[in-house]
C-alpha positions, -999 to +999 in steps of 0.1 A: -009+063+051+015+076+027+015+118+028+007+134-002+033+155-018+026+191-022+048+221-022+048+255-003+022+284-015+035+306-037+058+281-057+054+262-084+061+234-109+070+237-144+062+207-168+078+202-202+055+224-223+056+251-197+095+251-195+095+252-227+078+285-227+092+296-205+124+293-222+116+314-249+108+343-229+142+342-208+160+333-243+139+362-259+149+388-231+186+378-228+191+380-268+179+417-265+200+424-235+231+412-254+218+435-283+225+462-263+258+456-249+250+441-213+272+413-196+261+391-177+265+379-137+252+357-111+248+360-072+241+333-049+207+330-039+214+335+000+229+370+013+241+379+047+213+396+063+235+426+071+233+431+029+196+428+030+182+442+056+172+483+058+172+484+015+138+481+011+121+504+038+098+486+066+076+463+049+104+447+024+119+441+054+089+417+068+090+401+035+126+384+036+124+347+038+150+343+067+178+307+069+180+295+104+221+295+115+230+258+108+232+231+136+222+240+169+208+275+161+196+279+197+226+272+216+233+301+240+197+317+234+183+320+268+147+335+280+131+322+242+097+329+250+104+358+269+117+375+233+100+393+205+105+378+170+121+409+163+149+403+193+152+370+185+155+370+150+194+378+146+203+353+173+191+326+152+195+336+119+223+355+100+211+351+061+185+350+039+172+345+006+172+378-021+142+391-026+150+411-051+186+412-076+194+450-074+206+451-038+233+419-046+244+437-073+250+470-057+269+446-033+285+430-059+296+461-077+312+475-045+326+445-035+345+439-069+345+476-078+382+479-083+377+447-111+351+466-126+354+489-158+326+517-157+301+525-163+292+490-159+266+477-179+250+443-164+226+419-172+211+389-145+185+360-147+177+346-118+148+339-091+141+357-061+121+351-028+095+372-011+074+360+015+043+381+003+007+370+003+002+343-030-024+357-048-028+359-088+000+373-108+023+373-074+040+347-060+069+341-035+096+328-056+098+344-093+123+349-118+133+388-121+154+394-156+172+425-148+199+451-164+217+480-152+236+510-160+259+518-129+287+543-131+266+571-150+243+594-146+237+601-183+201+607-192+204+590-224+206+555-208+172+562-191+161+563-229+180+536-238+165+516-215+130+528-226+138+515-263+156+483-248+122+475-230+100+484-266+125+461-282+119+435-258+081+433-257+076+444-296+098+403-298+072+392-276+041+409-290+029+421-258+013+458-264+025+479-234+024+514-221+055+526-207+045+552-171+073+577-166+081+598-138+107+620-114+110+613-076+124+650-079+095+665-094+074+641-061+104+658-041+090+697-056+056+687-052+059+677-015+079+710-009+048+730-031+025+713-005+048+727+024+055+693+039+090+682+021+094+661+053+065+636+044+079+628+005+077+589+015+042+592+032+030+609+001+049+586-023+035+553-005-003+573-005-004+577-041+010+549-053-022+535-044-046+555-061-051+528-089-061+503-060-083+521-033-093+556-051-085+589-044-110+591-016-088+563+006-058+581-004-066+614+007-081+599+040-039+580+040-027+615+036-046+628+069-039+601+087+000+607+081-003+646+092-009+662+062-034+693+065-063+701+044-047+727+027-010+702+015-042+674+006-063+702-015-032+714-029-020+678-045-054+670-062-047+690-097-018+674-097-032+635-094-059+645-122-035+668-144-047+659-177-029+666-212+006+655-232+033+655-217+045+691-231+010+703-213+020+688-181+055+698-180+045+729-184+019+730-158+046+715-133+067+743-142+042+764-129+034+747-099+070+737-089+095+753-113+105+775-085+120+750-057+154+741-068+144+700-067+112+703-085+131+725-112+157+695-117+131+671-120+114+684-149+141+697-167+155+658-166+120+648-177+120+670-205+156+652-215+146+622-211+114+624-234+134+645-261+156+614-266+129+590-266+118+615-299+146+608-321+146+570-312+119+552-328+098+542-295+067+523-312+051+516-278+034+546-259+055+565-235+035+588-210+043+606-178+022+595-144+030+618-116+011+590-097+036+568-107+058+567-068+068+532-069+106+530-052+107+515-022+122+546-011+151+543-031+145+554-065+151+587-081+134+583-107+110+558-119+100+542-153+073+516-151+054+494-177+022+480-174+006+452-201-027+467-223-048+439-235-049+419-199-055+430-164-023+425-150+000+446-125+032+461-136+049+437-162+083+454-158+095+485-141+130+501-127+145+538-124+172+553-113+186+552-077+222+557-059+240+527-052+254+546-016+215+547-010+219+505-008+245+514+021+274+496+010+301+523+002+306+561+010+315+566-026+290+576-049+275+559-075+246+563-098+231+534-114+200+529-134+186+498-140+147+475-152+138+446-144+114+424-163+090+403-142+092+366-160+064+349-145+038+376-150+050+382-184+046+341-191+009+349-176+000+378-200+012+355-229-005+322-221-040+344-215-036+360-248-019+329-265+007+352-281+033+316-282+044+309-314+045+272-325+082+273-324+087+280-287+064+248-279+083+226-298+103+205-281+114+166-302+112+171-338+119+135-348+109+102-335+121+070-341+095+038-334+112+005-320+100-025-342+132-043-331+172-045-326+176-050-361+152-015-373+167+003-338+208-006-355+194+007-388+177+042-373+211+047-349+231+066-373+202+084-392+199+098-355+229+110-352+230+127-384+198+147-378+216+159-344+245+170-359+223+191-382+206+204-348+169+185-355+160+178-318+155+137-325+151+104-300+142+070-307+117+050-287+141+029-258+120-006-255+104-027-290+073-032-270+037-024-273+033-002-305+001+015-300+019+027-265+052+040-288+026+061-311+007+075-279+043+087-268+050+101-301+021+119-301+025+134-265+054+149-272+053+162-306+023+179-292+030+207-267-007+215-258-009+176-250-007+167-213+029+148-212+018+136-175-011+114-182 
């Protein structure tokens, strides 16, 4: 019995109609990303472990898809089962797939650094690997469409990027709400609460209050070895209400004193002083439970779709390219990255495609014989050279079958596989 083909969870195919799609979006995003002066680069989809490994704190780590060594990858092994998975591991395998595009490009940038003019403004399209639980809106291997800014730690290309990403989904006529925040001011606030030692504890804690509620959260908090008093102390601050102005000015209050905390908003009130003299149509709002980082990030800008329930679309900040391990000299970089595949999925559930993007022949040519298909040869050329996408129909046979074809493919919501 013949197996039946399938593929691994957490992939997928891409017909015709879908690429096609699909297309725009990437074509869409790049265009903008040119717009704004980024070049681009590519990396190769496999990395030396030694680049990947310890970048994305504990749990990224368990979510590397790991290569076996090629041929004999057990030769001189010994005692296999007496070994953990974690001792074993780097006997047998020595690289693995990227799972995300910022750490190969921190590697990249050192690695070619003295080739490079800065700052150093990139742009890269490409899929990564994670080896994370499939579930809606999440899979293992997804396109990431990212740009960075390494080389300077000007505010002003935070903003930029803030306008780049309104620029991008305003093309794609997604309504989003752009979530802005400091890890400094997180850094003052866990210094406020006495306990500057436990900044990733509280960071990983409150990133989840959208998913579990405050009261999990706080119970997270305990369990890490934060008193009563450090968990009574951050609640104003998870439900502080008002503009922005209001909240700065309530951080200042709370934090304005602790030399981090102070940087923090003072770069926060920067940042959205820019964002006032450059147009921004789509809401900008600052989230101090906004700690997404992966320990890395300095500061954090994230952007989450309106009109679909749907995880964060896009999102990026700013982090320190020595923090990737690579180099002892310093380097700031900032950078976003816009997730592809969930971006396609807001768009197909809100049909926001226009006709143009599902368009794939323009022009087809029926077979009636070798004397019609001589006669329609040249007319298809001409309508090439004037960039009409154009074929004609290979074989003179069965009509009815030529019109069905036609009719499949100069209609995208038609299945092309039946």
């Amino acid at each position: 019995m013949a197996q039946k083909p399938t593929i691994p969870k957490g992939t997928r195919d891409f017909a015709p109609a879908v690429m096609a799609r699909r297309d725009y979006i990437f074509t869409t995003i790049k265009e903008v990303f040119k717009l704004y002066g980024f070049e681009p680069i590519e990396t190769p989809a496999m990395e030396n472990l030694s680049t990947l490994t310890g970048k994305y704190g504990d749990e990224g780590d368990k979510l590397l898809f790991r290569i076996l060594n090629s041929g004999d990858f057990l030769s001189g092994v010994e005692d296999i089962g007496n070994q953990s998975s974690e001792n074993l591991s780097p006997k047998i395998t020595e690289k693995g797939l990227r799972y995300d595009l910022t750490v190969p490009f921190a590697r990249f940038v050192v690695q070619y650094r003295n080739d490079i003019s800065f700052p150093f403004r990139r742009y890269q399209i490409q899929p990564v690997w994670r080896a994370d639980r499939p579930q809606k809106g999440r899979y293992r291997e997804f396109y990431q469409c990212d740009v960075d800014v390494v080389g300077s730690d000007a505010l002003i290309n935070e903003a930029e990027l803030v306008q780049l990403v309104d620029d991008v989904f305003n093309r794609l006529k997604i309504n989003v709400v752009t979530k802005i925040n400091n890890r400094k001011v997180l850094a003052g606030l866990a210094e406020y609460i006495g306990r500057p030692d436990a900044l990733i504890d509280i960071t990983i804690a409150i990133d989840k209050l959208d998913k579990i509620g405050i009261d999990q959260v706080n119970a997270e908090l305990r369990e890490k070895g934060l008193s009563e008093k450090a968990v009574e102390l951050l609640q104003p601050v998870l439900f502080m209400e008002g503009t922005t102005a209001e909240k700065l000015t309530s951080l200042e209050q709370l934090i304005g004193k602790n030399e981090i905390g102070a940087k923090g908003i003072e770069e926060l009130r920067q940042l959205f002083a820019y964002l006032e003299n450059m147009n921004v149509e789509m809401p900008v709002e600052l989230d101090l439970t906004l700690a997404r980082g992966l320990n890395y990030y300095t500061g954090a800008i994230l952007i989450k779709a309106l009109d679909v329930p749907m995880g964060s679309i896009c999102g990026g900040g700013r982090y320190d390219i020595t923090y990737r391990c690579f180099s002892e000299c310093l380097m700031s970089g900032v950078g976003i990255s816009f997730g592809a595949d969930r971006i396609f999925d807001v768009m197909q559930s809100l049909d926001l495609f226009p006709e143009k993007a599902m368009q794939s022949t323009q022009v087809i040519f029926l077979n009636f014989g070798a004397k019609e298909l001589a006669f329609c040869l040249p007319y298809l050329q001409k309508l090439r050279v004037n960039w009409f996408s154009a074929e004609i129909y290979p074989d003179d046979k069965i009509k009815r079958k030529q019109l069905r074809y036609a009719e499949l493919k100069t209609n995208p919501d038609c299945n092309h596989c039946r």
